[in-house]
Each structure stands twice: as structure tokens, then as C-alpha cells.
C-alpha positions as a Markdown table, in Angstrom:
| # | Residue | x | y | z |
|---|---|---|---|---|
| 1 | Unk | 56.7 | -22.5 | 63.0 |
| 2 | Unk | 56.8 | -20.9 | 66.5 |
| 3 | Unk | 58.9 | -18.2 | 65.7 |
| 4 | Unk | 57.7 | -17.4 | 62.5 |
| 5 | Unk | 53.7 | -17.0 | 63.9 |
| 6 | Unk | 54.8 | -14.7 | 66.9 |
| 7 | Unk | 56.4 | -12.7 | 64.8 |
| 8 | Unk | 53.8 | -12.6 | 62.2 |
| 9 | Unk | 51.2 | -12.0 | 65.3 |
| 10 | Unk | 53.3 | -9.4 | 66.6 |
| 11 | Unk | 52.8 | -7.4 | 63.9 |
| 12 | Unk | 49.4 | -6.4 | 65.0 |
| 13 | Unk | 48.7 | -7.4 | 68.4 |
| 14 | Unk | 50.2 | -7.4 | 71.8 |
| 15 | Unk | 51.5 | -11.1 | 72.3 |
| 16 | Unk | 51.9 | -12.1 | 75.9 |
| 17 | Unk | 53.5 | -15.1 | 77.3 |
| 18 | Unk | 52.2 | -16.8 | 80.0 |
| 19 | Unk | 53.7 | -18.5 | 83.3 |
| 20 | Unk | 53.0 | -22.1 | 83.1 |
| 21 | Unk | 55.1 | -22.8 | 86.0 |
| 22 | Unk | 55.6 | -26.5 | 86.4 |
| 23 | Unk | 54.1 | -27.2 | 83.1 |
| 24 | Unk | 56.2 | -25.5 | 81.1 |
| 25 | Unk | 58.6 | -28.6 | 80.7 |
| 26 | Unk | 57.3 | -32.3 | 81.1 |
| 27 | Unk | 59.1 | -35.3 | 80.9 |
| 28 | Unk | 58.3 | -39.0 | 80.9 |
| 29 | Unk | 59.2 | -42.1 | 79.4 |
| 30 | Unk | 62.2 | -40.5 | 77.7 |
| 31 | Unk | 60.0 | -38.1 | 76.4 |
| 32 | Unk | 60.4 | -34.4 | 77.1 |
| 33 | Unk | 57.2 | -31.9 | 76.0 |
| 34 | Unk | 58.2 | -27.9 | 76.0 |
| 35 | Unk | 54.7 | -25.9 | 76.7 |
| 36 | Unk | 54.2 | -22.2 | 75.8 |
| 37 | Unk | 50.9 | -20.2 | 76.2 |
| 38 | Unk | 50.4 | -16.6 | 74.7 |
| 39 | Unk | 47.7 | -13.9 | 75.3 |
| 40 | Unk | 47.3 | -12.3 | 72.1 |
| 41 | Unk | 45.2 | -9.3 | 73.0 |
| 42 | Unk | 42.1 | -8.7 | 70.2 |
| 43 | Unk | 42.3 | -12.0 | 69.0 |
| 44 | Unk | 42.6 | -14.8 | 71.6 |
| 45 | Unk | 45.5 | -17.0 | 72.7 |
| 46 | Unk | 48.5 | -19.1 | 71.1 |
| 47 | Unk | 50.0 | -22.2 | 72.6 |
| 48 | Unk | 53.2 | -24.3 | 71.3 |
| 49 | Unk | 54.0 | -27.7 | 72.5 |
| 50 | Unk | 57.5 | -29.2 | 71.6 |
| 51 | Unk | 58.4 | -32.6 | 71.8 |
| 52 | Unk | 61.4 | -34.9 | 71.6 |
| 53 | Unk | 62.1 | -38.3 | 72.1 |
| 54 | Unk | 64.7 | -41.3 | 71.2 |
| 55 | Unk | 67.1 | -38.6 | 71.4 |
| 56 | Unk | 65.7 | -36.7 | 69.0 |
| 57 | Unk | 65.0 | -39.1 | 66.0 |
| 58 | Unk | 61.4 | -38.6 | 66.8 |
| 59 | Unk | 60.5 | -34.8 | 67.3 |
| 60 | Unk | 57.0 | -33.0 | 67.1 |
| 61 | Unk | 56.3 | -29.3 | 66.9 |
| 62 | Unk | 52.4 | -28.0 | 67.3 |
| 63 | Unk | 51.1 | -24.6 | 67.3 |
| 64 | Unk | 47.3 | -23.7 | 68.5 |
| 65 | Unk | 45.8 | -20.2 | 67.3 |
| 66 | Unk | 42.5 | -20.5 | 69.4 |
| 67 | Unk | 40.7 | -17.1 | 68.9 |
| 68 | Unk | 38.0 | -15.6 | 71.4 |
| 69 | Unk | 37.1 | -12.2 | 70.5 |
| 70 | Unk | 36.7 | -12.9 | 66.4 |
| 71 | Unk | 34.8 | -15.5 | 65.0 |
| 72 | Unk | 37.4 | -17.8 | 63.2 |
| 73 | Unk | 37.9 | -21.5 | 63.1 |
| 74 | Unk | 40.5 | -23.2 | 65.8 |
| 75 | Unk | 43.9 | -23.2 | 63.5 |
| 76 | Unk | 46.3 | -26.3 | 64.5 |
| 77 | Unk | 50.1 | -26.8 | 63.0 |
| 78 | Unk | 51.8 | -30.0 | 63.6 |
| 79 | Unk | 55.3 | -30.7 | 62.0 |
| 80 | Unk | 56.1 | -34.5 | 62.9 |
| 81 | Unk | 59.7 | -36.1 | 62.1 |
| 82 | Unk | 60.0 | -39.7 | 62.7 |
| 83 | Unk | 61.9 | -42.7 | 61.7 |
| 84 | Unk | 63.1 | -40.3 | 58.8 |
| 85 | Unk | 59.5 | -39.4 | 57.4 |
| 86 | Unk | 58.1 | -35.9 | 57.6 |
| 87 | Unk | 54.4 | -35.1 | 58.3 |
| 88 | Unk | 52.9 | -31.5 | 58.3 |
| 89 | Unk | 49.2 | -30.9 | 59.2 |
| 90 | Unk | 47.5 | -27.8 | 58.8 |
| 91 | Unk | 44.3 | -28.4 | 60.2 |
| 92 | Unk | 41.5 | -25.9 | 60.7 |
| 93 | Unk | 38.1 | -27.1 | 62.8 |
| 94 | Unk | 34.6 | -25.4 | 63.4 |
| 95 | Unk | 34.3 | -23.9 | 67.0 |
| 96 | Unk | 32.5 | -21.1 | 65.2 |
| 97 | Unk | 29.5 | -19.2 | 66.5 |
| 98 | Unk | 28.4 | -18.6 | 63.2 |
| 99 | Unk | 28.9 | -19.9 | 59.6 |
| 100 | Unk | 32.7 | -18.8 | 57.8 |
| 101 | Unk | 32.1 | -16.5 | 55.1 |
| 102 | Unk | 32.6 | -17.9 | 51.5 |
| 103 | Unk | 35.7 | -15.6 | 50.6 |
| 104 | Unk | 37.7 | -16.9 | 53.7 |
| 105 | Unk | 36.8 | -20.2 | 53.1 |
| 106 | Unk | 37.9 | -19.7 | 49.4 |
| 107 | Unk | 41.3 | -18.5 | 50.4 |
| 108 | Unk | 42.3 | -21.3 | 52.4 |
| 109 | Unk | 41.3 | -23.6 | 49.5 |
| 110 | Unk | 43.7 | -21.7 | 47.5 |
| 111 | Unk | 46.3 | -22.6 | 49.7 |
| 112 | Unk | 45.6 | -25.9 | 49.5 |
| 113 | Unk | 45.3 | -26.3 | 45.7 |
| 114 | Unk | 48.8 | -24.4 | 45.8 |
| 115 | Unk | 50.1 | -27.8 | 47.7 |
| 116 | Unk | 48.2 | -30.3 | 45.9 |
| 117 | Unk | 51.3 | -31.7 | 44.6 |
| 118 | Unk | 52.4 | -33.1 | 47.9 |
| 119 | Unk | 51.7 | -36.7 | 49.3 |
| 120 | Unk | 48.1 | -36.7 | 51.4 |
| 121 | Unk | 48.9 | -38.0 | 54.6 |
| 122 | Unk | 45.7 | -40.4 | 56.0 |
| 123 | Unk | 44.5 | -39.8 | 59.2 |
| 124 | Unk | 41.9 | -42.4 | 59.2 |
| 125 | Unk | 38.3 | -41.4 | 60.2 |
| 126 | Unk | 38.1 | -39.7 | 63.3 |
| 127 | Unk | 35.2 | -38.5 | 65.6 |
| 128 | Unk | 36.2 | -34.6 | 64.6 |
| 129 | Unk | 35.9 | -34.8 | 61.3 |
| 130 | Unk | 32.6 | -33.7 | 60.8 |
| 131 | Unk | 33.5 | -30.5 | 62.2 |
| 132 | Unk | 37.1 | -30.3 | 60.4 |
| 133 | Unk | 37.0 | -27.9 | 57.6 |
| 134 | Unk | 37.9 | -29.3 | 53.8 |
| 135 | Unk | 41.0 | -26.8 | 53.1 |
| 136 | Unk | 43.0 | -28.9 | 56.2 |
| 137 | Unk | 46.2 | -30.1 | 54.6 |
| 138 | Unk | 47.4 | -33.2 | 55.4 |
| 139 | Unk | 50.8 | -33.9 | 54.1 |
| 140 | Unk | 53.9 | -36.3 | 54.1 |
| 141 | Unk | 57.1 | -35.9 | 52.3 |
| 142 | Unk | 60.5 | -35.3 | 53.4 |
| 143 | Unk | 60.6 | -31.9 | 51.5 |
| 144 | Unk | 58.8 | -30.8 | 54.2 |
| 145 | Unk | 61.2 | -30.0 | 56.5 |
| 146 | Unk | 62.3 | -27.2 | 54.2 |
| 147 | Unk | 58.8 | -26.4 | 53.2 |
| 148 | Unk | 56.8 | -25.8 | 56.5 |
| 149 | Unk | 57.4 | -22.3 | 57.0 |
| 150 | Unk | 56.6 | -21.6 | 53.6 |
| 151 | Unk | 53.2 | -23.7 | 53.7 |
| 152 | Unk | 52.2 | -22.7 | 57.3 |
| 153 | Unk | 53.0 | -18.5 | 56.3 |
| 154 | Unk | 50.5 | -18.8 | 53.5 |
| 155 | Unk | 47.8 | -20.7 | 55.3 |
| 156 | Unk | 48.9 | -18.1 | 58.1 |
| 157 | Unk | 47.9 | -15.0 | 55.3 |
| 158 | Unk | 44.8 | -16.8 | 54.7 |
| 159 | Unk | 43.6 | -16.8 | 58.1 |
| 160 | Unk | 44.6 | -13.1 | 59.0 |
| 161 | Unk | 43.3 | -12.1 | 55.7 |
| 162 | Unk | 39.5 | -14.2 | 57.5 |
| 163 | Unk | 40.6 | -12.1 | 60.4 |
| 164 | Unk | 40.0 | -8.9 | 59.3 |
| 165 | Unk | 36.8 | -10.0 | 58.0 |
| 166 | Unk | 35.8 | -12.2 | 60.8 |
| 167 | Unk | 33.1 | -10.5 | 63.6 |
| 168 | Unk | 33.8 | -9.9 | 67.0 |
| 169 | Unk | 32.0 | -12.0 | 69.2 |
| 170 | Unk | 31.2 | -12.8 | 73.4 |
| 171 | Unk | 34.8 | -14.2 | 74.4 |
| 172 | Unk | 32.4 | -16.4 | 76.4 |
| 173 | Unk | 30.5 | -17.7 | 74.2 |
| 174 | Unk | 33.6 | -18.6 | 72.0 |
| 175 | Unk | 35.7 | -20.3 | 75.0 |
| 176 | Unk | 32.4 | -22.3 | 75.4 |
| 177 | Unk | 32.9 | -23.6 | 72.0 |
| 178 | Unk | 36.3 | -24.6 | 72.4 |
| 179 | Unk | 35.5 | -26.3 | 75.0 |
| 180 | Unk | 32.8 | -28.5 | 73.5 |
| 181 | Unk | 35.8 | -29.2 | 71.2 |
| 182 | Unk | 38.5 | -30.0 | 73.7 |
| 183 | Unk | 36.0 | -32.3 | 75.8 |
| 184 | Unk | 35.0 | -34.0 | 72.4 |
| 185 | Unk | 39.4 | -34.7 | 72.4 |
| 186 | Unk | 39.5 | -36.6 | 76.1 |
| 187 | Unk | 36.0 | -38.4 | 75.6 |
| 188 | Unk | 36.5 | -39.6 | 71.7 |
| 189 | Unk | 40.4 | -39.2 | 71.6 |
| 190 | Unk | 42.9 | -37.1 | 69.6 |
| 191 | Unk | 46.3 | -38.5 | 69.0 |
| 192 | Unk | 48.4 | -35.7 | 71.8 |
| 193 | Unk | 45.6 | -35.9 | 74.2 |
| 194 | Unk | 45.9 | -39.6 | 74.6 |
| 195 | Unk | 49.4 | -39.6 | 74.5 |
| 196 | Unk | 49.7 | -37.3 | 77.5 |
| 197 | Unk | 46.7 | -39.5 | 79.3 |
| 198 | Unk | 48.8 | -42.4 | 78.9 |
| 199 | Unk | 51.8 | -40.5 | 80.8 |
| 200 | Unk | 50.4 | -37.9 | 83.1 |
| 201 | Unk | 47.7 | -39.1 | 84.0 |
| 202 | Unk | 44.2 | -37.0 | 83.1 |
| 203 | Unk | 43.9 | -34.2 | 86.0 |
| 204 | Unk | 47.6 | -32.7 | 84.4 |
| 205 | Unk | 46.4 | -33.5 | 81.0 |
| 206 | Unk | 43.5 | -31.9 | 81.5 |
| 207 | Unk | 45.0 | -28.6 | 83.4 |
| 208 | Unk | 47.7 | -28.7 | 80.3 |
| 209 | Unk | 45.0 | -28.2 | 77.5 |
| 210 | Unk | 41.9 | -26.7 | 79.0 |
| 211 | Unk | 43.5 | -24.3 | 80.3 |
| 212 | Unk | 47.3 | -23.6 | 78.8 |
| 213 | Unk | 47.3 | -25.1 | 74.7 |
| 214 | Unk | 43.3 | -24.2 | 74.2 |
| 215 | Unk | 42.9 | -21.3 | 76.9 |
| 216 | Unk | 39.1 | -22.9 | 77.5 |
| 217 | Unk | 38.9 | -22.4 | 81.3 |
């Protein structure tokens, strides 16, 4: 999914990658976590987080698109492999300044519908979901190793397609926003943010997603 959203970013924006320095690889436990942060001038930032443990049988593969200059939702991609089951998660949450337009919100629900097929994967109830928008996909079947690049380049068209549409706004004001969400994360919990409190500790966790996988300070 990494490779396939630079590239698709690429085509109309400057992508930059960041120096995370000793954060770019963490390990712990047996677990290793592979960090990447990306400028993506006109738009906001992109992070990756790549993680492996029990020598592989378990891997996870995230991508944030966290934009601050447009008005569009926060735009999370998980792929998780474990104990031979497949689980993809293409979630979408509200750090809005200002209501999403019907049209974009219509698009992404055509995406959905397009993978209704699929086996819902249950989160449980969560403190976010009030602000997690209804066209997330939540899915678990092992046809989804061959299917995530396909599912996350059409939710991917949806969102540029908001994109275009989508307002500039005060990068401030935005990061602001993010932020509310991210401290919402390490008060309430969120599955990777307790898992890397639990082995780092929270000042790195912290420094790891306020300021390289959300770009929020």
C-alpha cells in the first residue's frame, strides 16, 4: 500500500521524506516497527509504520494521509496478517473544519458498496466512533492479501477525487484538529498507540505520532 500511494501522490505533488533519525526503526519484545514520514507539499503529510513479529507470522502495514492545507477527513490504511487471517481497514475520521460535501461523501460509499461482499470485521465500540465516518471498511478475509491494493486505489480515487473539491484551509487550524484527535488516541486508547505505550514507554510514543505518523506538532 506504501508504494502504491507515493506513487499515486506523486503524481501531483512534491512528496518529501523526512529524517526520523532514531525512530525510523524500533524494536522491542521481538517486535520490529519501520517508521516513514512524508511532506506532501499542497496537501499535508503521509506516514507508514511497518511491523513484524514472530518472525513474520504476524505482520502489520499502516498508512496515514493527514492533510493540512485542504479540508479532508484523516485517511488510515491498515493491512493486518496474523495467525493466517487477513484484516484490511480503510478507515476515514472527522478532523474537519467544516462539514464534507455530499458528493465526496457519496463517492466513498460507492466504494464501499463495491466491497460489500467481503466479511465485516468488528471492531467493537470505541470512543472514536462518533467521529468515524460511515463509508470506513472494515474487512476480514484471506482474499485480501491479493485484494488490498485494488480496494485501497479505489478508496484512494475517492479521496483525491474530495481533494479537488475540498477547500483550502489555515494549516493551523487543521493540525489543531488532528491533534484533538491524536490526544483523544493516548487518553481513550487506539489499538497501535497502546501497543507502543506498553513498549516504549509514552514520551517516544508520543514524539512517534504527534509529531512523525500525524505531523500534529
Amino acid at each position: 500500500m506504501k508504494e502504491l500511494i507515493l506513487s499515486e501522490l506523486g503524481r501531483e505533488y512534491t512528496v518529501k521524506e523526512r529524517d526520523l533519525g532514531k525512530y525510523r526503526v524500533l524494536k522491542k519484545s521481538g517486535m520490529t516497527f519501520r517508521i516513514s514520514s512524508y511532506d506532501v507539499e499542497g496537501l499535508g503529510s503521509m506516514s507508514t509504520i511497518d511491523m513484524k513479529a514472530m518472525l513474520g507470522l504476524m505482520q502489520m502495514e499502516s498508512v496515514i494521509l493527514t492533510a493540512e492545507e485542504k479540508d479532508l477527513p484523516l485517511f488510515s490504511m491498515d493491512f493486518i496478517k496474523a495467525a493466517g487471517k487477513c484484516t484490511l481497514l480503510e478507515e476515514f475520521y472527522d478532523t474537519m473544519l467544516s462539514p464534507i460535501d455530499t458528493e465526496s461523501q457519496d463517492g466513498y460509499r460507492l466504494v464501499k458498496a463495491r466491497y460489500a461482499y467481503l466479511q465485516k470485521y468488528e471492531t467493537g465500540s470505541r470512543w472514536y466512533d462518533s467521529i468515524r465516518y460511515d463509508f470506513t471498511l472494515g474487512a476480514t478475509d484471506k482474499s485480501l492479501k491479493e485484494m488490498k491494493e485494488e480496494i485501497t486505489a479505489s478508496y484512494f480515487a475517492a479521496y483525491r477525487e474530495n481533494a479537488g473539491r475540498a477547500p483550502a484551509v489555515d494549516p493551523v487550524l487543521k493540525k489543531a484538529k488532528t491533534a484533538e484527535y491524536v490526544d483523544g488516541l493516548f487518553s481513550n486508547g487506539g489499538p497501535a498507540v497502546d501497543q507502543f505505550k506498553k513498549l516504549f514507554g509514552e514520551e517516544t510514543s508520543r514524539e512517534v505520532f504527534e509529531r512523525f505518523v500525524f505531523s500534529c506538532r
